[in-house]
C-alpha positions as CSV (number, residue, x, y, z in Angstrom):
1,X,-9.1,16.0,-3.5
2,X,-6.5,14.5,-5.7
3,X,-3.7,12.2,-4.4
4,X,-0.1,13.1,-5.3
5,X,1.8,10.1,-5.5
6,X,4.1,11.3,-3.0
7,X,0.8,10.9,-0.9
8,X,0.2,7.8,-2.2
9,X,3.3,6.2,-1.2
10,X,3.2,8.0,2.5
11,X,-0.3,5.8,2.8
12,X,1.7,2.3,1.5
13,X,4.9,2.9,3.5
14,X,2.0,3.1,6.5
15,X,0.4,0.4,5.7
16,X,3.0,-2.0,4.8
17,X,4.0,-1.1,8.8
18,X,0.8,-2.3,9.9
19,X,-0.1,-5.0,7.6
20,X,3.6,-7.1,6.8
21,X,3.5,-10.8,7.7
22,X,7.2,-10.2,9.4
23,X,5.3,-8.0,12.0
24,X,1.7,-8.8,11.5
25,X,1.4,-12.7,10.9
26,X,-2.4,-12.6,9.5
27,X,-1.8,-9.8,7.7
28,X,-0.7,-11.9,4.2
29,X,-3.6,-11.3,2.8
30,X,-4.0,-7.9,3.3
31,X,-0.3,-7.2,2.1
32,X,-1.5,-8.8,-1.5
33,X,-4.4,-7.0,-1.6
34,X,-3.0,-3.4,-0.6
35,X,-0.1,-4.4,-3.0
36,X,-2.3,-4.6,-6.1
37,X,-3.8,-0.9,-5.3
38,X,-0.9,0.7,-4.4
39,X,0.6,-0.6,-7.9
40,X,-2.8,0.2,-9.8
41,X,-2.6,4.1,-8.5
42,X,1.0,4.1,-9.1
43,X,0.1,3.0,-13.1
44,X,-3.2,5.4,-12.9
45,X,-0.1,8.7,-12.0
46,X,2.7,7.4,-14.1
């Protein structure tokens, strides 16, 4: 299955949700982290 990148940003819009340090203070990290794939799969589509 191929991701559209509607799909793609459904799963970041989740994720930034769960993971923000506003609302989740030990998620920094994971914020940076799911930052850099979400903007490598948006470059991968564009």
């Amino acid at each position: 299955m191929v991701a559209t990148l509607e799909d793609i940003k459904k799963a970041y819009y989740s994720l930034c949700k769960l993971y923000h340090p506003d609302v989740n203070p030990c998620g920094a990290e994971q914020m940076k982290e799911i930052n850099a794939e979400y903007e490598r799969l948006v470059k991968k589509l564009a």
